[in-house]
N, C-alpha and C positions, 0 to 999 in steps of 0.2 A: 504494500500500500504506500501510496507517496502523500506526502504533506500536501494541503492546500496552499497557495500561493500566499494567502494571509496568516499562515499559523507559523509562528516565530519557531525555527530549528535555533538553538539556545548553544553557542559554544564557550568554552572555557579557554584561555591561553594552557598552551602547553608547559607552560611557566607556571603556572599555577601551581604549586605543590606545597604551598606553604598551610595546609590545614582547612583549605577553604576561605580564606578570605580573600574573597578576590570577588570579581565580576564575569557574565556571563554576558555576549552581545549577539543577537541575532542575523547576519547580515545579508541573510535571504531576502529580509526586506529591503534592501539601500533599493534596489533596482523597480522592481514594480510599484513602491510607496513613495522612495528617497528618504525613508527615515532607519535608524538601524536601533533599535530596540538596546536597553542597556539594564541588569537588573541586577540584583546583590544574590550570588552565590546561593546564601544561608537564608534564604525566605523567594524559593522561589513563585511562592503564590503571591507574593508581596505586588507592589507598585514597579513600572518600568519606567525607566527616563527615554523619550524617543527623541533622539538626537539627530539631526538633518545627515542626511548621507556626506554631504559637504564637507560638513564639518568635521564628522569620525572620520572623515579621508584625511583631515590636517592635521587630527589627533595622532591618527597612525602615524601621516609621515612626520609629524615632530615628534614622536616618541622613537621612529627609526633612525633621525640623523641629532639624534640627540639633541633636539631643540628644547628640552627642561629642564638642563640642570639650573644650578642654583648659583647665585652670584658666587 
């Protein structure tokens, strides 16, 4: 059986191994919504932040070129 185009496939980074605190993002949705679903790990029936596809695109790439460190 395959997911409906609207039902959030929920992943974890592979980095995740720190006990569960982390986040899960769906990003099956960037494309047919633009938005990518964002939700806490440890309450997954909880609340989701939907973040502009746009914008989780910047997130990513400033987390890839290391655009957060700190002063």
């Amino acid at each position: 059986m395959t997911a409906s185009p609207d039902t959030p496939i929920w992943c974890t980074s592979s980095y995740s191994s720190n006990g569960g605190d982390c986040v899960e993002v769906a990003t099956n949705l960037a494309i047919p919504h633009g938005t990518v679903p964002v939700r806490d790990s440890k309450n997954p029936t909880g609340p989701a932040l939907a973040v502009t596809a746009t914008a989780f695109a910047a997130f990513v790439d400033g987390v890839k070129t290391h655009g957060f460190r700190g002063a």
